[in-house]
C-alpha positions in Angstrom: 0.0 0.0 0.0 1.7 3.2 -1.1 2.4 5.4 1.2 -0.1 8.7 0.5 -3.1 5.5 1.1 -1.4 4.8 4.1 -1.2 8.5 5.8 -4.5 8.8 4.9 -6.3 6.2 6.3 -4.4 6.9 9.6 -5.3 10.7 9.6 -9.1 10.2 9.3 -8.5 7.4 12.1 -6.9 9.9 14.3 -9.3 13.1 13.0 -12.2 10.7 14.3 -10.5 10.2 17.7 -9.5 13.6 17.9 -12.9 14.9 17.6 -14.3 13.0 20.7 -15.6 15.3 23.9 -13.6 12.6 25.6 -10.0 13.9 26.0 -8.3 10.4 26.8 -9.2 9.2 23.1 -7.8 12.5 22.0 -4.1 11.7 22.9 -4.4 7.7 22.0 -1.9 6.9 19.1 -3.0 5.5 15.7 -0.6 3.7 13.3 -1.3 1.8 10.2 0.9 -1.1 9.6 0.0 -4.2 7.1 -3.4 -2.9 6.4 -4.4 -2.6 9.5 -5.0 0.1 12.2 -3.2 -0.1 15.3 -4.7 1.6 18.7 -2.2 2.0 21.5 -1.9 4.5 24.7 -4.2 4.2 28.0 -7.5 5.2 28.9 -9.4 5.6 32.4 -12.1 2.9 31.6 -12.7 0.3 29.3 -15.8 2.1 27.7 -13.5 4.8 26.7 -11.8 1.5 25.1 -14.3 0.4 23.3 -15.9 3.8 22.6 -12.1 4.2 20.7 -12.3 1.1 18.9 -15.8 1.6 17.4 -15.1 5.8 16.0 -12.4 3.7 14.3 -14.6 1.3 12.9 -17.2 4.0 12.0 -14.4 6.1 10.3 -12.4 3.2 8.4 -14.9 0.3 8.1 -12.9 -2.1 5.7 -10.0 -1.9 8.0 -9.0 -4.6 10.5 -8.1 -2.6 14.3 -6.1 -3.9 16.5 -7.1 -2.6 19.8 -3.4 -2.6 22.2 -5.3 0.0 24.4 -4.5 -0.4 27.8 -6.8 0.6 30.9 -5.1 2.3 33.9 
């Protein structure tokens, strides 16, 4: 996947996160590596977990997401 495809995909991943009222899925990190999306960084609770994982699947729907989000 060429590169341009690739920075795209992961800016309107993290324009969807960065858009939440919720400011722990504001700072989470978003990569894209082998066609798939990559969540990492930590969040209060495990809605704000799931909350993440879903605006990524709202915003990128044919891409895998590997949720590495931890809960602290």
């Amino acid at each position: 996947m060429s590169n341009v495809v690739t920075d795209s995909i992961q800016s309107k991943a993290q324009s969807a996160l960065a858009s939440s009222e919720i400011y722990d899925l504001r700072v989470l990190q978003v990569d894209h590596r082998d066609g798939r999306i990559v969540l990492s960084g930590s969040v209060s609770r495990f809605y704000y977990k799931q909350l993440a994982q879903e605006l990524i699947f709202s915003a990128c729907p044919s891409h895998d997401v590997v949720n590495a989000i931890s809960v602290r």
